[in-house]
C-alpha positions in Angstrom: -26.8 234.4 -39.3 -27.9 234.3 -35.8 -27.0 236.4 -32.8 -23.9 234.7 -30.6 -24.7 233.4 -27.3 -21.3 231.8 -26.3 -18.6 234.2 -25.8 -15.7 233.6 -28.7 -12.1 232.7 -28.4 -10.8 232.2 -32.0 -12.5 234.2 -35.0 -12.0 231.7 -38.0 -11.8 231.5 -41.7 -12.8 228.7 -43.5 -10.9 228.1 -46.9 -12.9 225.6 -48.7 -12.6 224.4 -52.4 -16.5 225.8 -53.1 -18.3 222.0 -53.6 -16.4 220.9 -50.6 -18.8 221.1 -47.7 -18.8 224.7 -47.0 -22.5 225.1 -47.0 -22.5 222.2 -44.6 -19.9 223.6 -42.3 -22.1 226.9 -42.0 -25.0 224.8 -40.9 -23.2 223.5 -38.2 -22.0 227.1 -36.7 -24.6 229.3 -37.4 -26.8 227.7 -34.4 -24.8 229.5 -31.0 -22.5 232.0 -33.4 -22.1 234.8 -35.9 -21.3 232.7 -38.7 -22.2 233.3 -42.8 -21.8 231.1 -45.7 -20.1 233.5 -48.6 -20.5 237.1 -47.0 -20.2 239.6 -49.5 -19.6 237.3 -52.3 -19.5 239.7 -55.0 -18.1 242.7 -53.8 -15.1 240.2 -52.7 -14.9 238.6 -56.2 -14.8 242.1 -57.5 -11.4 243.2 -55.6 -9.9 240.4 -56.4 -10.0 240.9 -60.4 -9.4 244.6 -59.3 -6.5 243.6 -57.8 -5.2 241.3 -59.9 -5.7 244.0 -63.0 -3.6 246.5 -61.0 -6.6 248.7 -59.6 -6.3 247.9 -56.2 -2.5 247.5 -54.1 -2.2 245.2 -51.5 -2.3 247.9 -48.9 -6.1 248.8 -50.2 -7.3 245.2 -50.4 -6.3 244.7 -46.5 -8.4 248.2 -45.5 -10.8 246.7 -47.2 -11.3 243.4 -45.4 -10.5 245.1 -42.5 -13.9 247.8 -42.7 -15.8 245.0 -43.8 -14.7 242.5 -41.2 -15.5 245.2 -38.7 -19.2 246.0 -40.3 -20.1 241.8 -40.6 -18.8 241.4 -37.3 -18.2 237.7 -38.0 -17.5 234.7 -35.9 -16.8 232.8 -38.6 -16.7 233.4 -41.8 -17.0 230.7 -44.8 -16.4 231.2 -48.1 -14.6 229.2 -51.0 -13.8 232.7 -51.5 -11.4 233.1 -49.0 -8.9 231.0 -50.3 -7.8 233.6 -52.6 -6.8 235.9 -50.3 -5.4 233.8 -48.2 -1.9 236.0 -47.8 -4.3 239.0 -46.7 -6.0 237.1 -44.1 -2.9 235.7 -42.7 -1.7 239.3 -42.5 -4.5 241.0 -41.5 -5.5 238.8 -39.2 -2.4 237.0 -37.4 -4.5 235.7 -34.3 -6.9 233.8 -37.1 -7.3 230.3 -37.4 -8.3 228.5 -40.9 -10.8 225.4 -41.2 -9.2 223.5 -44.4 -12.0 221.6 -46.5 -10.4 219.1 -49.1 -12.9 217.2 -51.0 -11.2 214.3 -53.3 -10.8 215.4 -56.7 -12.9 212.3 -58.2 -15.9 213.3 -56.7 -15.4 216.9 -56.2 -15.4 217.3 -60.3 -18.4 215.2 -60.4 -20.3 217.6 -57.9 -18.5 220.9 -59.5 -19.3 220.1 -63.3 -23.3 219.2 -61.8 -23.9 222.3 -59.6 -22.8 224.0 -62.7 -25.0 222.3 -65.6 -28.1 221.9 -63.3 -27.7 225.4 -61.4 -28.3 229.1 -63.1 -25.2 230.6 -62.0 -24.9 234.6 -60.6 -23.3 237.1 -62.8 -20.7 237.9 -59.9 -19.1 234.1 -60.8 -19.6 233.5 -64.2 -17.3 236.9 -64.6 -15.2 235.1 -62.2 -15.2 232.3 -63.9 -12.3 232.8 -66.4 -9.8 234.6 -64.3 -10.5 231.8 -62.0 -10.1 228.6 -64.5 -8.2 230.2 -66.4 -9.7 228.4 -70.0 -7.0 229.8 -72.6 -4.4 227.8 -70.6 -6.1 224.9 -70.6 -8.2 224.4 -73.5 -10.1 221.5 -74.0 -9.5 218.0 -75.6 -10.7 215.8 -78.4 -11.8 213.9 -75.3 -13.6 216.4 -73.3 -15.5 218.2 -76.2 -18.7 217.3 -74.1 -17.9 219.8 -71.8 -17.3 222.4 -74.2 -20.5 221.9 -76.1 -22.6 222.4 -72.9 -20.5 225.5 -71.8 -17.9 224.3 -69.2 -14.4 224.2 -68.7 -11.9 221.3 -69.6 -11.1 218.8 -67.3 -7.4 220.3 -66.9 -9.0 223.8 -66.0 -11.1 222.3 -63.4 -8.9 220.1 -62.0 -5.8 222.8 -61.7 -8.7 224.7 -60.0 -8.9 222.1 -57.2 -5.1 221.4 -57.0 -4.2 225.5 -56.8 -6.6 225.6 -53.8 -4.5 222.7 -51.6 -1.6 224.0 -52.9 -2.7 227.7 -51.8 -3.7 226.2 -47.9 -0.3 224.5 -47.6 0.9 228.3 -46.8 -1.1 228.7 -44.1 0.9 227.9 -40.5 0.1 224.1 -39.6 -0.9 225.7 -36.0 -3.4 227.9 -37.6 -5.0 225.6 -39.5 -7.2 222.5 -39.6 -8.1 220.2 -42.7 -10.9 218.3 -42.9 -11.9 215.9 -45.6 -14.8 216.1 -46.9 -16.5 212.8 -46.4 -15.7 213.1 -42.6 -16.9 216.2 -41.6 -19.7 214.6 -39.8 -17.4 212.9 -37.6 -15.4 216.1 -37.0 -17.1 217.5 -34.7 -14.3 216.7 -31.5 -11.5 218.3 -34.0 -13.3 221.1 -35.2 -15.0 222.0 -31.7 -11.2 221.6 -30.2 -9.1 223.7 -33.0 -12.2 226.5 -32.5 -12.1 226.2 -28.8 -16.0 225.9 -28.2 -17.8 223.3 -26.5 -18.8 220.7 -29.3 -22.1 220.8 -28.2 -22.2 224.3 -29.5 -22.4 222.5 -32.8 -25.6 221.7 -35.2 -25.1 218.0 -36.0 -28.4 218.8 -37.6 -27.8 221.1 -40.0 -24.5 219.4 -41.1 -26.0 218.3 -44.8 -27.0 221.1 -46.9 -26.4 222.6 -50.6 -26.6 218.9 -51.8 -26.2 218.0 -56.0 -29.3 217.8 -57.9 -27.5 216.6 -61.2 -27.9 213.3 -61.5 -25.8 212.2 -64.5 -22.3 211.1 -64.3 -19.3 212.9 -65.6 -18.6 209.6 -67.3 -21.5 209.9 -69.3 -19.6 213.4 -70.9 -15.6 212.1 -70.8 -14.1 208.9 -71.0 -13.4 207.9 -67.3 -9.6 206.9 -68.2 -9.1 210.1 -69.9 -10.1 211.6 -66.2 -7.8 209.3 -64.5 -5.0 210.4 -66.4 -5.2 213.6 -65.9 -5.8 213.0 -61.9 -2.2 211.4 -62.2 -0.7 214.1 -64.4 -2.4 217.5 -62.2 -3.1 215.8 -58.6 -1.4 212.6 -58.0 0.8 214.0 -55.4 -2.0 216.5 -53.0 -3.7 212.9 -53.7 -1.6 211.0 -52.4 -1.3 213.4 -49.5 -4.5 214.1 -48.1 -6.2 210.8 -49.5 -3.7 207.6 -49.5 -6.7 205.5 -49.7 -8.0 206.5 -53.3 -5.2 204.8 -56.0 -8.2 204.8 -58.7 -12.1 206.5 -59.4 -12.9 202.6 -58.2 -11.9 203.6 -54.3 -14.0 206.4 -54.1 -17.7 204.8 -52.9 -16.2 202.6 -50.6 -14.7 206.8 -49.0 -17.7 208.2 -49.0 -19.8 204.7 -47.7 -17.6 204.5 -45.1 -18.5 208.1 -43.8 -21.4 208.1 -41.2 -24.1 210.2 -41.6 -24.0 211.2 -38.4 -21.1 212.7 -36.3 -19.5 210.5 -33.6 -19.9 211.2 -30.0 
């Protein structure tokens, strides 16, 4: 987190689907303003299951974003975190604006089931974990037993994970918010610079790749790829078709992300 050196029209939250280029979008903030990449993470995490158990009313969970928004001082602030508390920060914040990161569901199960059997995970989300996946509703398969041998969640639990999350931004007012798919956010600079009102300058187009997957398996290699692509069509086939016409099968999905430059365009 650095200290701001361009005064700040718009204080921002960015919702992003964690694996969807959050750590990226940090990088390319944090250079000219107060931005942080999951602020707080578990004392966050923490009201939310407080909250959701009945500990905390809605009325306390706003006071407390409010102190701590107040003691972070924040620019921006990004965290797949926020998009849980989504109706608080629409409340609590009505001159807000929201970045939207949707990453495809192909590859964003590839990337979450890697950062999660390559990376030791911190206490704060593997207690999160259940309430968040929510396993005893969607149990696993005789065709994804792979995953439950090595610890993870079904395919249904992580794929109702990604769908709740576009589901969840579609509240958010279309003039408050901006999506960006993954694979393009190094061409979105001009967007994101506009929507934030800062000069696009302001932004790090070198620090726009970070937090990258160190698994290198495939998820194929643990579940029978039509298996995946059935449940794609029975859980996701319509935010899909939505927010990414182009993919109709796993097959489109290197030809997406190829077609991406690594570098943003002028």
């Amino acid at each position: 987190m650095t200290v701001n050196r361009n005064p700040v029209r718009v204080k921002a939250f960015c919702v992003g689907q964690a694996k969807s280029g959050t750590a990226s979008l940090v990088g390319l903030l944090t250079g000219c303003y107060r931005a942080a990449h999951e602020p707080e993470r578990p004392e966050l995490l923490d009201m939310i299951l407080r909250e959701s158990n009945g500990e905390v009313t809605a009325e306390e969970f706003r006071e407390f974003l409010l102190a701590r928004d107040a003691r972070l001082n924040l620019e921006y602030d990004v965290s797949w975190v926020n998009q849980f508390v989504i109706g608080h920060l629409l409340e609590v914040f009505p001159a807000s604006k929201f970045i939207v990161l949707i990453r495809d569901c192909y590859s964003w199960l590839q990337s979450a089931v890697g950062h999660l059997v390559s990376r030791e995970m911190p206490g704060e989300i593997l207690d999160f974990l259940p309430w968040w996946t929510k396993p005893e509703r969607y149990p696993h398969s005789d065709h994804d037993r792979a995953l439950a041998e090595r610890g993870l969640d079904s395919v249904a639990a992580f794929l109702n994970t990604w769908n709740e999350h576009v589901d969840r931004c579609h509240s958010i007012p279309p003039d408050r918010r901006l999506v960006i798919r993954t694979h393009e956010l190094a061409r979105a600079h001009r967007p994101l610079a506009d929507f934030l009102q800062i000069p696009v300058d302001a932004l790090d187009a070198g620090s726009g790749c970070q937090n990258r997957s160190t698994w290198h398996e495939r998820i194929e290699s643990l579940v029978d790829p039509s298996y995946i692509a059935d449940m794609v069509q029975s859980i996701c086939a319509e935010n899909m078709a939505r927010h990414f016409p182009e993919i109709r099968s796993a097959q489109d999905v290197p030809a997406l992300w190829r077609a991406a430059p690594r570098q943003p365009a002028t």
